[in-house]
N, C-alpha and C positions, 0 to 999 in steps of 0.2 A: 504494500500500500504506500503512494507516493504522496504525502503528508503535507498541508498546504499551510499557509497563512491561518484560514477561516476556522482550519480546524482548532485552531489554538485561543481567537481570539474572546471564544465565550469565557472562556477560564479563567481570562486577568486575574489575579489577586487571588486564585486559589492554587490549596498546597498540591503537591509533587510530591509523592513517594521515591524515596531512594531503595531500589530495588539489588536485595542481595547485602542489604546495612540498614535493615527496617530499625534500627533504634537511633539510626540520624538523623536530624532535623530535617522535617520536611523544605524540599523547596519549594517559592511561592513565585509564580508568573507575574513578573512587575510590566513586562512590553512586551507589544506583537507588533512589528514593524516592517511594513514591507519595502523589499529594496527596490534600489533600479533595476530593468533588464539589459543587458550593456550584449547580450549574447546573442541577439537579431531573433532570439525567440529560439537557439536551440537547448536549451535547458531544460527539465524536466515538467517546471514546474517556473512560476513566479519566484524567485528570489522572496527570502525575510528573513529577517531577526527575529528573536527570541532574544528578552533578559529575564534571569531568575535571579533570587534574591534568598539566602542560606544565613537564617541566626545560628546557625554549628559556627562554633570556634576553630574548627581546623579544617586548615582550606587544605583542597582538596586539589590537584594537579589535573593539568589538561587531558582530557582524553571522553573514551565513551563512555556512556553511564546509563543505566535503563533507568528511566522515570515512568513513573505509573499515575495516571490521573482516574477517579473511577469512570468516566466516561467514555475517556480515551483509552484505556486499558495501557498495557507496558508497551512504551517507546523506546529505542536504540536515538541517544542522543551522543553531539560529541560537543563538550562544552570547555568551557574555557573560562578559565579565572581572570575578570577585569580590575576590578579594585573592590573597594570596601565602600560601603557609606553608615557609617556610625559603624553599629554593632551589627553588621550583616557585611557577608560575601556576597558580590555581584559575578554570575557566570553570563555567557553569553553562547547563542548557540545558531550558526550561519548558516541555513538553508540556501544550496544552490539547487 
């Protein structure tokens, strides 16, 4: 299943399951932002962003991670540690 924008966008502001480390902080969908298409349209899909947002204290290095939402059931995500804002890790995650 080739995973779009729309599907993410009901979610805003609710938690993620970290799938495989169920006793770590959930992550919570702060943005659903879609990109440009710079690719004349040969992509799969619309380009977007994803940012989450993780109160766990230990950040967690780049790479894939299943997230599970109950609606969306477990995703294969590859995310990426941006910075902090206060007491939260900000990941992001680049749909081409």
């Amino acid at each position: 299943m080739t995973l779009v924008l729309e599907d993410f966008t009901p979610y805003l502001a609710e938690a993620f399951a970290l799938i495989g480390n169920e006793a770590a902080a959930p992550f919570f969908l702060r943005q659903a932002t879609a990109l440009p298409d710079r690719s004349g349209g040969r992509l799969p899909r619309p380009p977007f962003v994803l940012l989450f947002a993780a109160p766990d204290p230990t950040v967690r290095g780049q790479g894939d991670y299943k997230l599970a939402h109950p609606a969306l059931g477990p995703t294969d995500i590859f995310l990426v540690p941006v910075g902090r804002d206060g007491d939260v890790i900000l990941y992001e995650a680049v749909f081409n």
